[in-house]
C-alpha positions in Angstrom: 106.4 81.6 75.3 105.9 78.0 75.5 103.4 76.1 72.9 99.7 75.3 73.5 100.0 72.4 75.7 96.4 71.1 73.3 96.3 71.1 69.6 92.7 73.0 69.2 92.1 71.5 65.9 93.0 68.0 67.4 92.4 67.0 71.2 93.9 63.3 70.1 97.3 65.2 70.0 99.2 64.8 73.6 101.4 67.3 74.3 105.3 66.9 73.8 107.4 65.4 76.5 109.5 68.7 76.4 106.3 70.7 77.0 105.5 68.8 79.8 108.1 69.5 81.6 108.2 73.1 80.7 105.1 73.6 82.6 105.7 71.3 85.5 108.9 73.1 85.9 107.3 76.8 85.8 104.6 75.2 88.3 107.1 74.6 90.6 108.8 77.1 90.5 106.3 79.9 91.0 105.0 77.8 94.0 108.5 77.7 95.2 108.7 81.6 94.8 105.7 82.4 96.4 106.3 80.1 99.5 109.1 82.3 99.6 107.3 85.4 99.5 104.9 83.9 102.3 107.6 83.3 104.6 108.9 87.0 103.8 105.1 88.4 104.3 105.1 86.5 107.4 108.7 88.0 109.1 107.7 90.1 111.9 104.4 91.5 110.9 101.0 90.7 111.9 99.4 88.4 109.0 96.6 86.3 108.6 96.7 82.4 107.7 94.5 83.0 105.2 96.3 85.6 103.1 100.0 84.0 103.6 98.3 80.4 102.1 97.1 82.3 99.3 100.3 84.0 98.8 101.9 80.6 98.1 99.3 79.4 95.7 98.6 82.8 93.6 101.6 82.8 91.4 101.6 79.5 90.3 97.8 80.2 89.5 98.3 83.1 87.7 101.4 81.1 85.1 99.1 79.1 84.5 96.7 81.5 83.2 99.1 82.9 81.2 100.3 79.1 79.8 97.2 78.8 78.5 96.2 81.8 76.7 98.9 82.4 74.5 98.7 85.3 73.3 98.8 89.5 73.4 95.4 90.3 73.6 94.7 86.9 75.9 97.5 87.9 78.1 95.8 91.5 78.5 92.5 90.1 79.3 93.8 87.6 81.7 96.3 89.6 83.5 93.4 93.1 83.8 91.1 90.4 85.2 93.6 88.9 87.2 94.6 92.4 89.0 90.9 93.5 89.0 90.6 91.2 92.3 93.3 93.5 94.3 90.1 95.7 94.6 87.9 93.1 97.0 90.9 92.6 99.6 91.6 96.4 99.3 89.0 97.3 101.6 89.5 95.1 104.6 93.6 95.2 103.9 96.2 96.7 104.5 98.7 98.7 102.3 101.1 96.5 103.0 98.7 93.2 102.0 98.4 94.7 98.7 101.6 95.5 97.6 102.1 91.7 98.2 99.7 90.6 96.5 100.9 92.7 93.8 104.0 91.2 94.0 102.6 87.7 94.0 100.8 88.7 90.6 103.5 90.0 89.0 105.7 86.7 90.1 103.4 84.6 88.4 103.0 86.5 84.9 106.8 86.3 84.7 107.1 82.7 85.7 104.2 82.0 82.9 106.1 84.0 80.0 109.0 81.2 81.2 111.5 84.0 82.5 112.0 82.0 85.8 115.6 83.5 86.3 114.0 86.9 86.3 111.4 86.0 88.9 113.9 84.7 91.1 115.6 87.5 91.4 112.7 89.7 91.9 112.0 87.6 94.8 115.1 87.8 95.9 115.7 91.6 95.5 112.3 92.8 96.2 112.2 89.9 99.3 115.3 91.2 100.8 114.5 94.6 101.0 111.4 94.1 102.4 113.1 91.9 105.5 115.8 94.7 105.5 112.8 97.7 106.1 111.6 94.9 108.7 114.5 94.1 111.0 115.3 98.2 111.3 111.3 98.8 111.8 111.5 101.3 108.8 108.5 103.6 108.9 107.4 103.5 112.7 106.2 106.6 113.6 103.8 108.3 116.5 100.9 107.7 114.2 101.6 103.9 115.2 101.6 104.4 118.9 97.9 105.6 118.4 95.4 103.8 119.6 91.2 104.0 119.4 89.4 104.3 123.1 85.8 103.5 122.6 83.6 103.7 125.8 80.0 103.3 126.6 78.2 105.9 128.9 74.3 106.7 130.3 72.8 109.3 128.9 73.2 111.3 132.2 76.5 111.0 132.5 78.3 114.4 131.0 80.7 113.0 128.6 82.4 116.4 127.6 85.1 116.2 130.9 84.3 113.3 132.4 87.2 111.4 131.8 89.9 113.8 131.5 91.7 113.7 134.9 92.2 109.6 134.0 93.4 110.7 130.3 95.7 112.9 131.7 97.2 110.5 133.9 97.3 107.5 131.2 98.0 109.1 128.1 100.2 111.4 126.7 97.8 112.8 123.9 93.9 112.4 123.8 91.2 113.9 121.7 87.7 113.0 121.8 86.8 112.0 117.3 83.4 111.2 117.7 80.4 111.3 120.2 77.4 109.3 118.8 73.8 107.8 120.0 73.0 103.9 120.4 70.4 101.9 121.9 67.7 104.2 121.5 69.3 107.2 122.5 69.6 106.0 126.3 73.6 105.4 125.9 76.4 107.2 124.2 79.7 106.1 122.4 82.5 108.4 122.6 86.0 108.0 120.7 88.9 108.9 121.6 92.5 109.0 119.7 94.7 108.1 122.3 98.3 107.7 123.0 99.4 105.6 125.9 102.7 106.8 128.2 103.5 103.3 128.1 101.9 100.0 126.5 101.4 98.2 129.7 99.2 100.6 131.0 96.1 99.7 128.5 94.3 97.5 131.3 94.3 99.9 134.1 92.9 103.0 132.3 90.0 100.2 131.5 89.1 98.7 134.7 89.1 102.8 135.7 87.0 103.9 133.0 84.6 101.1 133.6 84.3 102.4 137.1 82.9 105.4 135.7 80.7 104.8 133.3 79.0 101.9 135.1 80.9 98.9 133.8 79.6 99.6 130.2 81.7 98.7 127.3 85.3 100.0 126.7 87.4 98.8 123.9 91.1 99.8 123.2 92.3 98.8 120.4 94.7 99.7 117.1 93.0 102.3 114.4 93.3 100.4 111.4 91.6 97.1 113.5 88.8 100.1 115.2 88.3 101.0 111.4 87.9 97.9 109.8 85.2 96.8 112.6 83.4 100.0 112.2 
């Protein structure tokens, strides 16, 4: 672990040229890492500016935390706190957020205990396998074919087989989730788990449905996006 870079008992004290460059070094290097892991996070997966910016600058934030406690019981503290903030992008993220965020922790703790070796090839292994589970689309299953199908009706419009004969023809698996009351009770919103027969037909099973329920709202759109909005 490298020295206190400021003598407590004596502020006067500068640090040493070789501390210096101990930390400047481990700076750089844990930004260096995690523009690496940003680039990864950002290989053929929907991401957010935001989160891949943050990415970059999180492990060298988190060395430097641990630089500048020195210290078992510091390092605890710092590093429980540190992982304590997973739990606020948890609920709009996605699994896959997380475990990089995770990662980008972990970066920076080793980089601060100076093992910058070690981090690099963490990056590298953990990095690599991550594009290698990309490029072959490891883990795409029917579930991620499913889509949410929210639409509007009147009141007197019958909901329970009113679009069937149109989710027949569009879809190859339906089931009406939910059926609930808005605007006073005069409209209802029905949702459906859907699964298109093929992608490009999204736009015409809307432009139909609106037909139908009198050109009220219909929205089509990924689960995990329908579920964050709700």
């Amino acid at each position: 672990m490298f020295e206190t870079l400021f003598n407590d008992t004596n502020l006067s004290n500068a640090t040493t040229a070789q501390d210096a460059f101990e930390f400047v070094v481990c700076m750089l290097v844990a930004l260096a890492l995690g523009l690496a892991l940003a680039l990864i996070y950002g290989y053929r997966g929907r991401h957010t500016r935001s989160l891949a910016m943050s990415l970059v600058t999180l492990p060298a934030i988190v060395a430097v935390v641990i630089m500048m406690v020195d210290g078992n019981v510091g390092t605890g503290v710092a590093v429980a706190g540190g992982f304590s903030l997973v739990r606020f992008r948890s609920v709009p993220g996605q699994a896959r957020d997380i475990a990089y965020i995770f990662l980008a922790m972990a970066l920076g703790l080793v980089c601060g205990m100076g093992y910058l070796a070690l981090a690099a090839i963490v990056t590298v292994a953990i990095g690599g396998c991550n594009l290698v589970l990309q490029a072959v689309d490891f883990g795409h299953g029917t579930e991620d074919d499913h889509l949410s199908l929210r639409v509007t009706i009147p009141e007197d419009l019958d909901h329970t087989h009113a679009f069937d004969d149109l989710l027949e023809r569009y879809t190859s698996q339906h089931e009406l989730v939910s059926v609930k009351t808005t605007n006073m009770g005069s409209l209802y919103k029905l949702v459906y788990d859907v699964c298109l027969r093929e992608p490009e037909q999204g736009r015409p099973l809307m432009d139909e449905l609106r037909c139908r329920n009198g050109n009220l709202e219909v929205a089509l759109a990924h689960r995990e996006v329908a579920g964050n909005e709700m």
